[in-house]
C-alpha positions in Angstrom: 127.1 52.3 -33.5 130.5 53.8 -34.4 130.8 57.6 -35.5 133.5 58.6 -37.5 134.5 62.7 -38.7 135.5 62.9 -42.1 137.3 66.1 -43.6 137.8 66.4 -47.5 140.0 69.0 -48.7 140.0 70.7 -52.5 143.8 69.3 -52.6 142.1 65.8 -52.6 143.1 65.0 -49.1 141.0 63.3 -46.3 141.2 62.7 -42.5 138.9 59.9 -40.7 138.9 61.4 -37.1 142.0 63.5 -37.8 143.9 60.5 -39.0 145.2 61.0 -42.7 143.4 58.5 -45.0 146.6 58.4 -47.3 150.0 59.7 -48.1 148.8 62.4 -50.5 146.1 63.4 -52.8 144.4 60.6 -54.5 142.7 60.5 -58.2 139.4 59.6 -56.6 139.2 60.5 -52.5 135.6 59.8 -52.4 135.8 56.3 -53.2 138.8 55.7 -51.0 136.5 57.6 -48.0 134.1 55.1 -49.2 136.6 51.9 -48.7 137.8 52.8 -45.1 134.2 53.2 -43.6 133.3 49.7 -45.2 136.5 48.6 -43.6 135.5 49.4 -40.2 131.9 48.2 -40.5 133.4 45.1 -41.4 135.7 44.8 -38.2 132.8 46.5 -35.9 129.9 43.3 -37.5 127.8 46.1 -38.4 127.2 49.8 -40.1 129.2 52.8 -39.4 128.4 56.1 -39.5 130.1 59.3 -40.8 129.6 63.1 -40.6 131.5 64.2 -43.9 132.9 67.6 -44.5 133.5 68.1 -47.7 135.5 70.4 -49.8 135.5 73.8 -48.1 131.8 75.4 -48.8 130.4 72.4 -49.4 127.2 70.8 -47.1 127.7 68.4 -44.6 126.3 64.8 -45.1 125.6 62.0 -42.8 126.6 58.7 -43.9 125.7 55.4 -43.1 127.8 52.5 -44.5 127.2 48.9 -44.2 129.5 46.1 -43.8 128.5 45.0 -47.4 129.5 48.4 -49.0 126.2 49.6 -48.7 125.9 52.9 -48.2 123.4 56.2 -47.5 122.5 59.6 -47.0 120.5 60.5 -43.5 118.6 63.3 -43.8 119.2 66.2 -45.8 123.0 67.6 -46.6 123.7 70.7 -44.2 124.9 74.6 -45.3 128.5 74.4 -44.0 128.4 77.4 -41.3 130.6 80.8 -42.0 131.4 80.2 -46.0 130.7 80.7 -49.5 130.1 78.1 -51.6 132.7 78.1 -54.6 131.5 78.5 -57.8 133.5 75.7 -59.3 134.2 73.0 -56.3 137.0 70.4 -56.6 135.5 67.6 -55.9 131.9 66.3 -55.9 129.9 65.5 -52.9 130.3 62.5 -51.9 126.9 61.3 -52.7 127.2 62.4 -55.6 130.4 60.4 -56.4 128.8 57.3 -54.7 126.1 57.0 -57.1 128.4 57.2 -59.9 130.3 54.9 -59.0 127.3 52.3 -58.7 126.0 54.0 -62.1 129.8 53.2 -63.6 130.0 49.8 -62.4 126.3 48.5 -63.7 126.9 49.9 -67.0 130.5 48.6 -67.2 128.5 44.7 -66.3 126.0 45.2 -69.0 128.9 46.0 -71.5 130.8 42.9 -70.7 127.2 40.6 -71.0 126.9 41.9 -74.2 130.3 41.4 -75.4 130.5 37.9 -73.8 127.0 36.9 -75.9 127.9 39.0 -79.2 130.9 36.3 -79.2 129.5 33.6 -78.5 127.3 33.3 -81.4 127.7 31.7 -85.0 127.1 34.9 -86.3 127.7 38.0 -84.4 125.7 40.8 -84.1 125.6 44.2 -82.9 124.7 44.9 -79.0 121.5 46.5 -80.1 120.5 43.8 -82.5 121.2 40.9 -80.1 118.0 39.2 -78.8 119.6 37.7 -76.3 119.3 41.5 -74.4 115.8 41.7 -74.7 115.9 37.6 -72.6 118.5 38.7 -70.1 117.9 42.3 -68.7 121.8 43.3 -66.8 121.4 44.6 -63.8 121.3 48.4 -63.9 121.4 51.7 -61.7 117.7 52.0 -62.4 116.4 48.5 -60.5 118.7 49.8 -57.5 117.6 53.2 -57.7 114.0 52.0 -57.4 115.0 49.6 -54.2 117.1 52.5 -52.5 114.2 54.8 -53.0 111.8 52.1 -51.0 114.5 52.0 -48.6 115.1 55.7 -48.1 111.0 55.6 -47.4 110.9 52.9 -44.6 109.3 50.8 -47.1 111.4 48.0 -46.5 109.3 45.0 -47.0 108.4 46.2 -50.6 111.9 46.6 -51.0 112.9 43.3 -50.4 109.9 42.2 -52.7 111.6 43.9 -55.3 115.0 42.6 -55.2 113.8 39.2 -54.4 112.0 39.8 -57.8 115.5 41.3 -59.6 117.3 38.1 -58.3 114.9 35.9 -59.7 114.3 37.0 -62.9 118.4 37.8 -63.1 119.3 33.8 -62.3 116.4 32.7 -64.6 118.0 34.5 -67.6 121.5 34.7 -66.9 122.1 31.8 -64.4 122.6 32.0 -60.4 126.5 32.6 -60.5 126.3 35.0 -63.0 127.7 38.5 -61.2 125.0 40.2 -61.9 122.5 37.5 -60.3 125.2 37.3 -57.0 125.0 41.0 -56.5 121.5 41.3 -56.6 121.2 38.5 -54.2 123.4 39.7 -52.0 121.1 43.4 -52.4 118.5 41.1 -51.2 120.4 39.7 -48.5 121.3 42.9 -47.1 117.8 43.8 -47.1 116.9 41.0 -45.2 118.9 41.8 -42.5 117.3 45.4 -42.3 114.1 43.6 -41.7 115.3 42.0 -38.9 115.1 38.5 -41.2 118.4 37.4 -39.8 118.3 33.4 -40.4 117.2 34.2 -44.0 119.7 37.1 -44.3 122.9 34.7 -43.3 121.6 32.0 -46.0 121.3 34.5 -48.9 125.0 35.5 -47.9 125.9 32.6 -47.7 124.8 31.1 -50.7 127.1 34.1 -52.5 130.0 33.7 -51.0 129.6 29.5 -51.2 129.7 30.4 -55.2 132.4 33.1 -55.2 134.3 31.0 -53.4 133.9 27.9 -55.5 134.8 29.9 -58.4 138.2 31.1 -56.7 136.6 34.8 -57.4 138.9 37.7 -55.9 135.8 39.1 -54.2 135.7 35.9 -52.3 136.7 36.7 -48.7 134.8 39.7 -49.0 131.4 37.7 -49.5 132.4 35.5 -46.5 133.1 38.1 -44.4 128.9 39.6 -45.2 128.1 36.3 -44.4 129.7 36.3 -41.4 128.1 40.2 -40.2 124.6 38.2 -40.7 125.6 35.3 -38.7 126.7 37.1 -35.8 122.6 37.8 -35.4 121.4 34.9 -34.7 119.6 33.7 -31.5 119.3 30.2 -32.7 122.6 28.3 -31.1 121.8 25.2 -33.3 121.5 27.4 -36.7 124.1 29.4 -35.4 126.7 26.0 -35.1 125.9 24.9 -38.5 126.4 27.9 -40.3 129.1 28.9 -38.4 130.7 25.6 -39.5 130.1 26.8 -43.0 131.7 30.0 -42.6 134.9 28.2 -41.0 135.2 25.8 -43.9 134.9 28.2 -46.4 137.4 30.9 -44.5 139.8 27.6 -44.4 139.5 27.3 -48.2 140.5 30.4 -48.9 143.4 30.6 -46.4 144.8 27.7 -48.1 145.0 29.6 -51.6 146.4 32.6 -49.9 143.3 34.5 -50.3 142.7 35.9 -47.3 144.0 39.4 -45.6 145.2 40.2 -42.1 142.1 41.6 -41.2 140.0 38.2 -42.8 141.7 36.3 -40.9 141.4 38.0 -37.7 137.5 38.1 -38.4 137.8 34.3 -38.8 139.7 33.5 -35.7 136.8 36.0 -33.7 134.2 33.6 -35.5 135.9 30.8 -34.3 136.1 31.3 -31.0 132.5 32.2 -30.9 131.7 29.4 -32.5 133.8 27.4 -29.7 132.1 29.1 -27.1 128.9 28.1 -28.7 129.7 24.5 -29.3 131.0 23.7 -25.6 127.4 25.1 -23.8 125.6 23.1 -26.6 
């Protein structure tokens, strides 16, 4: 597995290995941190890991980021050695900024539901006074919480339970290419491949990015490429051939709308020639 150093500085900066992450200072350094180590679990097929130093005085954190975005804490944040914490730190922990994030972004897909339903009816009501709410629960920081925590514990079977259970109940009431259904599916995807439930793991994906792509959604190439992280480990050459064939078509798809970055389509070209290499021993 790939080790990165990260250094945070309270001007906002960041290396990755001594290599500056950008130009300058950046509104929200975490978050970019965040981006890069999903970048290069995405071109290594699997997670990364990172020691971060944050602002000066802070504790040191391991993290662990999956090619999905996925990301977690190992162990217990360390005393930075020689200094004083400051009493008022520039920036938050990166932990700390991580779950805020996924906090910010549930709460941001509950407030567009509720719009989206408020205006869709004869007579509009108020967000608390629509019963449509009380049918269709959004996805929020508290199922994932509740997963995470199962995860953090080794308790990984139960944890797929549950977000097999969040998926369902989530396409049910809201439909399956609802966001909120897709990105609990692809929770549950993830989690599959944890367990080592890799043929199950690539169809999940799969069935995500097969919708995101239909849809022409932004997120698109992204979904393909999780897909293709799952695919990569498989031991079955037939199931490998036929849902390598998927991923192709669907990379194809988007290359012809423009979709697709540099880095996309280098993952697609690796996939390919696997898939080649595959095909002529079959």
């Amino acid at each position: 597995m790939s080790r990165f150093t990260v250094r945070i500085s309270a001007e906002g900066l960041a290396t990755v290995d001594g290599e500056p992450l950008t130009d300058g200072p950046v509104p929200s350094v975490h978050e970019a941190v965040l981006d890069r180590l999903q970048q290069y679990a995405e071109d290594r097929g699997g997670p990364v890991e990172a020691t971060v130093h944050d602002v000066p005085g802070a504790a040191r954190v391991v993290l662990r980021v999956s090619p999905d975005g996925a990301s977690r804490m190992l162990g217990t944040p360390t005393p930075a050695p020689d200094s004083d914490p400051p009493q008022e730190p520039a920036a938050a922990p990166l932990s700390a900024v991580a779950a805020a994030v996924a906090r910010a972004r549930a709460q941001a897909q509950a407030r567009a539901q509720a719009q989206a339903q408020a205006t869709t009816t004869d007579h509009p009501t108020s967000v608390a006074e629509s019963p449509a709410l009380d049918q269709s629960p959004p996805l929020t920081a508290g199922h994932f919480a509740g997963i995470k925590a199962l995860v953090d514990a080794g308790q990984l079977d139960d944890a797929f339970t549950d977000a097999t259970a969040l998926r369902e109940s989530l396409t049910d009431s809201l439909g399956v290419e609802h966001p909120d259904a897709l990105e609990a599916r692809t929770v549950e995807a993830h989690l599959a491949q944890l367990r080592g439930a890799h043929r199950e793991a690539t169809v999940l994906a799969l069935s995500v990015a097969r919708i995101m792509c239909r849809a022409g959604d932004p997120g698109a190439a992204e979904a393909v490429a999780r897909a293709a992280a799952a695919w990569q480990w498989l031991t079955d050459d037939r199931a490998a051939v036929v849902h390598g064939g998927e991923l192709l078509h669907m990379w194809d798809s988007l290359r012809g709308k423009d979709m697709l970055s540099a880095a996309h389509v280098a993952l697609a070209d690796r996939v390919r020639g696997q898939l080649e290499d595959l095909t002529a021993y079959a």
